[in-house]
TORDREN-750151 format. One record per residue (C-alpha): x, y, z; residue in three letters; residue number from 1. Coordinates in pm, 1 decimal. Example, Ala and Ser with C-alpha at 12.3 -4.5 7.8 and 13.67 -1.06 7.14 Angstrom:
<recs>
[rec [1230.0,-450.0,780.0],'ALA',1]
[rec [1367.0,-106.0,714.0],'SER',2]
</recs>
This chain:
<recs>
[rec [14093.6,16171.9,10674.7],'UNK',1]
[rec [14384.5,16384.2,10853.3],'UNK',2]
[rec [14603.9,16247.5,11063.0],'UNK',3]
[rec [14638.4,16287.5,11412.4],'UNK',4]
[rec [14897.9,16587.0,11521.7],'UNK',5]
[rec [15261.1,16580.7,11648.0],'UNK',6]
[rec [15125.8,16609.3,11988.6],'UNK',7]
[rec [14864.9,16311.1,11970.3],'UNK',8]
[rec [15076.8,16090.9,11821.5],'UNK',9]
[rec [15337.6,16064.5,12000.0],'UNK',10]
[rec [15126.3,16038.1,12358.6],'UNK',11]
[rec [14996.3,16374.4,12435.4],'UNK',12]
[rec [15116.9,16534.3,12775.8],'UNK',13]
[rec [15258.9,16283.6,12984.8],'UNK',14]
[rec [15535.9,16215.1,12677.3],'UNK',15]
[rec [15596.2,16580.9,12647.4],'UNK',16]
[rec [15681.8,16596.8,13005.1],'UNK',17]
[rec [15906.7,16282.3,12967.7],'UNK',18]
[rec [16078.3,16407.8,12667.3],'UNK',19]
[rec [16164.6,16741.8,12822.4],'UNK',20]
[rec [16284.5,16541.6,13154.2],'UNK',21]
[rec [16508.4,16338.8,12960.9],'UNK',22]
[rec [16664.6,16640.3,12735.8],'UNK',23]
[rec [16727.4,16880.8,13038.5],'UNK',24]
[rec [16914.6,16600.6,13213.6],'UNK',25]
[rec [17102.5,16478.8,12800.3],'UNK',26]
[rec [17187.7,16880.4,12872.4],'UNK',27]
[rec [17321.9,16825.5,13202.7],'UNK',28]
[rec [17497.9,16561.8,13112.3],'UNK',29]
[rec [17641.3,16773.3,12814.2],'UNK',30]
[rec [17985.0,16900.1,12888.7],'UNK',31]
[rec [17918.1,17249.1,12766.6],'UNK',32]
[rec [17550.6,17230.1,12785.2],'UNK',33]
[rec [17591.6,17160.0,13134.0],'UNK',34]
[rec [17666.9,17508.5,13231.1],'UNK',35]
[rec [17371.3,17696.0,13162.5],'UNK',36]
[rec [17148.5,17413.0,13230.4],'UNK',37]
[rec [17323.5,17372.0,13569.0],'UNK',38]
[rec [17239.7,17701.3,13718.4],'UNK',39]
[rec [16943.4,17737.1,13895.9],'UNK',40]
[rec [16638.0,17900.8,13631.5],'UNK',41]
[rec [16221.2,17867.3,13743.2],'UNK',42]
[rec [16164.2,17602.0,13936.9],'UNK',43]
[rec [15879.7,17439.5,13682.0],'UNK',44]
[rec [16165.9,17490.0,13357.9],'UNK',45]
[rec [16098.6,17080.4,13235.4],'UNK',46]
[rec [15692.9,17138.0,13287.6],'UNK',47]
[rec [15743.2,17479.4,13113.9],'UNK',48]
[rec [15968.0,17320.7,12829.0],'UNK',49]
[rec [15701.8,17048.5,12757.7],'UNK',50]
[rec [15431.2,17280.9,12769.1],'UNK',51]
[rec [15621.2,17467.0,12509.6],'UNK',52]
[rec [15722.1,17182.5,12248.0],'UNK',53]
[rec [15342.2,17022.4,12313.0],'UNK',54]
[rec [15200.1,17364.1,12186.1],'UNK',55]
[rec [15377.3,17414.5,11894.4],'UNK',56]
[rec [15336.5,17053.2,11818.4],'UNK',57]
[rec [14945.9,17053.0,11822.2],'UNK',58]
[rec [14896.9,17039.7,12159.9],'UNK',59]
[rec [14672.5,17301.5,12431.8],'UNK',60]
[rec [14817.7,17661.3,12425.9],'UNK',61]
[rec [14936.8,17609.5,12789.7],'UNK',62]
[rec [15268.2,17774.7,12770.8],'UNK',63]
[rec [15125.9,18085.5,12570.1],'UNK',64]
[rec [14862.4,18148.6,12841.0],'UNK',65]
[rec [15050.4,18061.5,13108.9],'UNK',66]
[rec [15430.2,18197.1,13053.2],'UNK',67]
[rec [15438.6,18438.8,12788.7],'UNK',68]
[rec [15404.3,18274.7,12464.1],'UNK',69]
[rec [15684.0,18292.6,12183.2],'UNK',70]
[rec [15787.6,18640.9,12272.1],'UNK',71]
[rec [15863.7,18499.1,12610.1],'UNK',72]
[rec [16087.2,18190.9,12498.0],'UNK',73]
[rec [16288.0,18378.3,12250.1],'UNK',74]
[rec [16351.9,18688.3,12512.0],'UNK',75]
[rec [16496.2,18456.9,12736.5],'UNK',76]
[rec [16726.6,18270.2,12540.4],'UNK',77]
[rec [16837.4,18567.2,12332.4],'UNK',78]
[rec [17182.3,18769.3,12382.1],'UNK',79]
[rec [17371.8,18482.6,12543.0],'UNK',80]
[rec [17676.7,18493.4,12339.0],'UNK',81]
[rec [17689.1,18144.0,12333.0],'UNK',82]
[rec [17947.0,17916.2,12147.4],'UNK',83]
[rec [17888.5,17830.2,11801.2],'UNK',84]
[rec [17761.9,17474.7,11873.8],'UNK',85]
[rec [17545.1,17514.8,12149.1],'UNK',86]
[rec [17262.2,17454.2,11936.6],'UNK',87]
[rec [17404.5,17197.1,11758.2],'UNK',88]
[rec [17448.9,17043.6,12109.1],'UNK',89]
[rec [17089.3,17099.0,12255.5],'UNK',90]
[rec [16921.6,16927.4,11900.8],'UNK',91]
[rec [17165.8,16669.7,11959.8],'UNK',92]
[rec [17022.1,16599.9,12317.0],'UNK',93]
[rec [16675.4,16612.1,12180.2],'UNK',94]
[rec [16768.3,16331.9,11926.1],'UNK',95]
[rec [16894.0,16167.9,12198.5],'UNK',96]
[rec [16658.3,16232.6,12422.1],'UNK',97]
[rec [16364.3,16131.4,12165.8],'UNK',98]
[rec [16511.2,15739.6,12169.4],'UNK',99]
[rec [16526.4,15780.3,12596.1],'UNK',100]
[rec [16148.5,15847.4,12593.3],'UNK',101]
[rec [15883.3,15586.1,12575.6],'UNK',102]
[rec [15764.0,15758.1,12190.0],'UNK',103]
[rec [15573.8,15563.6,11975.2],'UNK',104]
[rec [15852.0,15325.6,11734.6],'UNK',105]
[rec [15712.3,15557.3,11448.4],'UNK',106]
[rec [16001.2,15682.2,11173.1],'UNK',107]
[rec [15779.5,15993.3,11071.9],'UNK',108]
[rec [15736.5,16106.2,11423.0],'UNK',109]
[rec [16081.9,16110.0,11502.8],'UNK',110]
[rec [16173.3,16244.7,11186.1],'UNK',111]
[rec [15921.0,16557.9,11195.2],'UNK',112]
[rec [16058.6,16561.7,11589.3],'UNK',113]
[rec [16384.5,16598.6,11495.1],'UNK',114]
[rec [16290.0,16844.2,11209.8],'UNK',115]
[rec [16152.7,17075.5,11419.7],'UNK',116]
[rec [16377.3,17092.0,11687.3],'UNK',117]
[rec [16671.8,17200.2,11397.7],'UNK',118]
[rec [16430.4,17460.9,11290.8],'UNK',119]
[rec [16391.6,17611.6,11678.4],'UNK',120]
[rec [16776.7,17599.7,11730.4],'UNK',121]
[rec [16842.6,17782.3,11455.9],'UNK',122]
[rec [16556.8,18041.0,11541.5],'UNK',123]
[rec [16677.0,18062.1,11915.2],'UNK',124]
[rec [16997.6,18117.1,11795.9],'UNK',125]
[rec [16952.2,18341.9,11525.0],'UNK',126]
[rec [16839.8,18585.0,11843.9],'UNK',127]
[rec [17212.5,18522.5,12030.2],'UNK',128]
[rec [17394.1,18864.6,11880.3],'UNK',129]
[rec [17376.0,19114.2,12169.2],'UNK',130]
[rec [17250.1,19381.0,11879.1],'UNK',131]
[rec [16948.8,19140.0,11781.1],'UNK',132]
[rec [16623.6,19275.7,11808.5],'UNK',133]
[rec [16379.8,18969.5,12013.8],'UNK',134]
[rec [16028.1,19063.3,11856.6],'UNK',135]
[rec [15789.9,19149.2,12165.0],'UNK',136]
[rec [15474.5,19032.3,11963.4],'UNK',137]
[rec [15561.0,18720.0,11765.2],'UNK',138]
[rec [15252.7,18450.0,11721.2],'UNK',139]
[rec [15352.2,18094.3,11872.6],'UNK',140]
[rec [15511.2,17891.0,11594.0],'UNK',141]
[rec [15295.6,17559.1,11483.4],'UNK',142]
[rec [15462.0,17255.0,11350.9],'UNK',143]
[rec [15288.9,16987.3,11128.8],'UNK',144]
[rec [15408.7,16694.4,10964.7],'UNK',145]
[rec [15472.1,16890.0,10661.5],'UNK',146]
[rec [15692.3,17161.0,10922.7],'UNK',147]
[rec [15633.4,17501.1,11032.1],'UNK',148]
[rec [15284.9,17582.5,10963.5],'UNK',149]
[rec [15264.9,18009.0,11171.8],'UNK',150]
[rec [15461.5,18156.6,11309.5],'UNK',151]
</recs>
């Protein structure tokens, strides 16, 4: 029998959306975080950011038909020049963020959660050096249980 995926277990849409509300105000709250999550981006950026993480975590291919897919993401977080730790500091909000959300009290949820979100920082930031190259076709990455499955 296989199990459920990311996205089922821990709620489906409705946690997604609470997760990402709770990490964009952990970045507020962030003193160096803060900054670029202060200033004004789209208006739907929490819907868009749970749309995101619910796709690559088994959920409906929302963000990828309706913002841009992968491609999209990457090309707007790339060539900030940010500080060494900003990534450090967003996963950190996520973990955070994870034990602010009503999730399911399940160890290998929030262990594959937290797995994939140090995966993504490190992709996102890999993309940071004004001379990187952000790939304009790149296939939207898919998490499992067992970690990145495309992408």
């Amino acid at each position: 029998m296989e199990r459920a995926s990311i996205f089922e277990t821990a709620g489906g849409e409705p946690v997604f959306l609470a997760l990402a509300t709770a990490h964009h105000q952990r970045c507020l709250d962030d003193e160096v975080l803060n900054h670029p999550f202060s200033h004004p981006g789209h208006p739907d950026h929490v819907q868009r950011l749970a749309w995101y993480w619910a796709e690559v975590l088994g959920g409906p291919p929302r963000f990828s038909q309706e913002c841009g897919g992968h491609p999209a993401m990457l090309g707007l977080h790339a060539h900030m020049g940010a500080v060494d730790d900003l990534g450090g500091r967003f996963a950190a909000c996520f973990a955070q963020a994870i034990h602010d959300t009503d999730l399911p009290d399940d160890p290998d949820l929030r262990a594959a959660l937290n797995a994939y979100m140090a995966w993504a920082t490190a992709e996102v930031m890999a993309y940071d050096d004004p001379a990187a190259t952000v790939p304009t076709e790149a296939p939207m990455p898919r998490w499992s249980w067992d970690g990145l499955v495309s992408g």
